[in-house]
C-alpha positions in Angstrom: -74.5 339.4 62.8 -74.2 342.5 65.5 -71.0 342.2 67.3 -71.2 341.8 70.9 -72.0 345.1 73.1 -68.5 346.3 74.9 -67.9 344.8 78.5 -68.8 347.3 81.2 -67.0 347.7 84.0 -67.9 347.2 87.5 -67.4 346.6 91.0 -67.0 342.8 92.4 -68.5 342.5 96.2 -66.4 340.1 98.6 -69.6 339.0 100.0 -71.0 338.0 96.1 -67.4 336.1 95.7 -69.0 332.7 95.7 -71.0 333.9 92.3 -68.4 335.7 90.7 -65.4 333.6 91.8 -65.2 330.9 89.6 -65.5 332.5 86.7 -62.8 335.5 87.5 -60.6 332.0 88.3 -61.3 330.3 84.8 -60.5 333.4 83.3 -57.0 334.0 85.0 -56.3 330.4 83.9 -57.0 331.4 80.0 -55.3 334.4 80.0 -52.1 333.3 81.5 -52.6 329.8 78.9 -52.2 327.6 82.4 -53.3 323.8 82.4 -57.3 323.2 83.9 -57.1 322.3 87.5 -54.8 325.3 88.1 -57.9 327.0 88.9 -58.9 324.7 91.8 -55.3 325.3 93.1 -55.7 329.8 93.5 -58.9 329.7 94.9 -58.2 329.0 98.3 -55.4 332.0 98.3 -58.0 334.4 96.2 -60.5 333.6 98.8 -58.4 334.1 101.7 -57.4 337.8 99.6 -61.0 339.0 99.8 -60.4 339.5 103.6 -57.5 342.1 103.8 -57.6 345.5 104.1 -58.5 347.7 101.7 -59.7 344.4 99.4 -61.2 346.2 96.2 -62.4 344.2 92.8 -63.7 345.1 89.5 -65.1 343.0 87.1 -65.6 343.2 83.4 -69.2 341.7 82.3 -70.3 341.3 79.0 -73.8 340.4 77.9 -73.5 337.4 75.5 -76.2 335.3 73.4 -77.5 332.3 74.9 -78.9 329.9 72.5 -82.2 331.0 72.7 -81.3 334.3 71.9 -81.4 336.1 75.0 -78.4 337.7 76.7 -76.7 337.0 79.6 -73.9 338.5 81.4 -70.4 336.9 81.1 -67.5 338.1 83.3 -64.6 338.7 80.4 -61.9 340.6 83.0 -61.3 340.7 86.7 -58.7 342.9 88.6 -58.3 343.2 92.1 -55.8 344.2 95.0 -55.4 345.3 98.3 -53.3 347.8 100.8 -49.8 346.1 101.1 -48.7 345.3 104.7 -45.4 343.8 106.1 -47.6 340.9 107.1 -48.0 339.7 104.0 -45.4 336.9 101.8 -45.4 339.6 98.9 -44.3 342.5 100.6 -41.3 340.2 102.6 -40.3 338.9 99.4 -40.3 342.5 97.5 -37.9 343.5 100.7 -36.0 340.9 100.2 -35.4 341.3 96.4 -34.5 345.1 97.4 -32.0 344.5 100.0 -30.9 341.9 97.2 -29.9 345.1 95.3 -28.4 346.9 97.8 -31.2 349.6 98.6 -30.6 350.7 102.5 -33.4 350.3 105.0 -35.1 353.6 104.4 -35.7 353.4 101.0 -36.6 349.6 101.2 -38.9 351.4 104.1 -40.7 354.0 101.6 -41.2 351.5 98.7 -42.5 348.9 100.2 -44.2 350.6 103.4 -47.0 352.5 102.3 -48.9 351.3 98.5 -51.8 349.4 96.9 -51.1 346.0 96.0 -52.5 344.9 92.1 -52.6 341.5 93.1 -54.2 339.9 89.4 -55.7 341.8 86.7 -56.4 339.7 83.9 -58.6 340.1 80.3 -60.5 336.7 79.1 -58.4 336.1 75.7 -61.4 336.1 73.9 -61.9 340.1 74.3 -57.7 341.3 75.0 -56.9 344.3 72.9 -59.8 346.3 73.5 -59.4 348.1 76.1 -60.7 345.9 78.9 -57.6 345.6 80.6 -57.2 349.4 81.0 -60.4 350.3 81.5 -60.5 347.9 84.7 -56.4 349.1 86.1 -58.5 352.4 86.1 -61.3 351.6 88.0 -59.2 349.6 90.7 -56.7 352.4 91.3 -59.4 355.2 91.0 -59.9 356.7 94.3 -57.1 354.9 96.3 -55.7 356.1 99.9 -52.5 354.9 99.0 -49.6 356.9 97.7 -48.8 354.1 95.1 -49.5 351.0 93.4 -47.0 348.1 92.7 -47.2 344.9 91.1 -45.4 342.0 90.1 -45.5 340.4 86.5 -43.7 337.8 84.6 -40.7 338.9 82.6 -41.0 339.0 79.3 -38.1 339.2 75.8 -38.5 343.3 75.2 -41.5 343.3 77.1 -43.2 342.4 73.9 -47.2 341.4 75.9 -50.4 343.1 76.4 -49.6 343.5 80.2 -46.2 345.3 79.6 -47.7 347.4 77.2 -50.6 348.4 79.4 -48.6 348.8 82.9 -45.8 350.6 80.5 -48.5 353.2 79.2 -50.2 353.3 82.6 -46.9 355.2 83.8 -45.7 352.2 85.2 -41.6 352.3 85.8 -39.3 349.4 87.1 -38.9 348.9 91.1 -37.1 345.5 90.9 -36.1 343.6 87.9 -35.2 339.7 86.9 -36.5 338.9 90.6 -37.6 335.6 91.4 -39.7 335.1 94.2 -39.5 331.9 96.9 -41.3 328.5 94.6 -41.3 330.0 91.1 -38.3 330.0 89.0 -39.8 332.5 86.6 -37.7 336.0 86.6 -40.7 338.7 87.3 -40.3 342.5 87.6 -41.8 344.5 90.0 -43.4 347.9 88.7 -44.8 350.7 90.2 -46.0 354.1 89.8 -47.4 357.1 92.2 -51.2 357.4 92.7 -53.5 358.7 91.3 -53.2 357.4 88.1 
């Protein structure tokens, strides 16, 4: 049997959310292995997401056999983001873990004033570790006012996942380590690295 043709890569309209939505939601709960219903519980926040500034989403789409034999696109990967603003509960809590660590204002100021946000990027199980997950980072950050891009993911012993591995060989460094932000007792890092990629 002919393997599968590789996902392609493209861009997710706010105003086509309600089609795409669900299924970028089921996916983020299978890649981070969380309990069914979790889904139910993001969309309200992804939703609300689509309508900051600078919003931008790619999705990976896959055409798959249906039982008939025809093929049908699948979404296998979504990553999206947004420009960071002090508005926002991420960027007070990534000030907060830096004053934590005694950076003064003005460097708080530059890391946290002026960058794109990679808010989820995520790779159906199903297809990880085969490039999906970097070929979407690059499409997101491709073309991005923004002098830099941060993000926030779980900590991990010897960052020994796909995500490390792809942010690490993306150029990513460390911004703020063993951080754990207000309602989740998980350590996360925050990484970050200058644009363009």
């Amino acid at each position: 049997m002919p393997s599968a043709p590789a996902p392609r890569i493209q861009r997710l309209s706010p105003q086509d959310a309600t089609l795409w939505l669900p299924a970028a939601l089921q996916i983020y709960v299978a890649a981070m292995d969380y309990p069914a219903g979790t889904e139910s519980h993001r969309m309200p926040m992804w939703r609300e997401h689509l309508n900051r500034p600078g919003y931008s989403a790619f999705g990976a789409v896959q055409p798959l056999p249906l039982p008939t034999g025809e093929l049908r696109d699948h979404l296998v990967g979504i990553a999206y983001g947004y420009s960071g603003s002090g508005d926002q509960w991420w960027n007070r809590q990534l000030r907060i873990g830096l004053r934590q660590r005694g950076l003064d204002q003005h460097r708080i100021d530059d890391l946290a004033g002026d960058y794109f946000e990679l808010t989820e990027l995520h790779v159906h199980p199903t297809v990880q570790g085969r490039g999906v997950g970097h070929a979407l980072l690059g499409a997101l950050l491709r073309d991005r006012p923004e002098p830099r891009v941060l993000l926030s993911t779980p900590e991990v012993p010897a960052e020994a996942n796909r995500a490390w591995k792809l942010y690490r060989r993306s150029g990513f460094s460390d911004v703020l380590r063993d951080f754990r932000f207000s309602g989740d007792p998980r350590p996360f890092a925050v990484l970050g690295r200058g644009l363009p990629l």
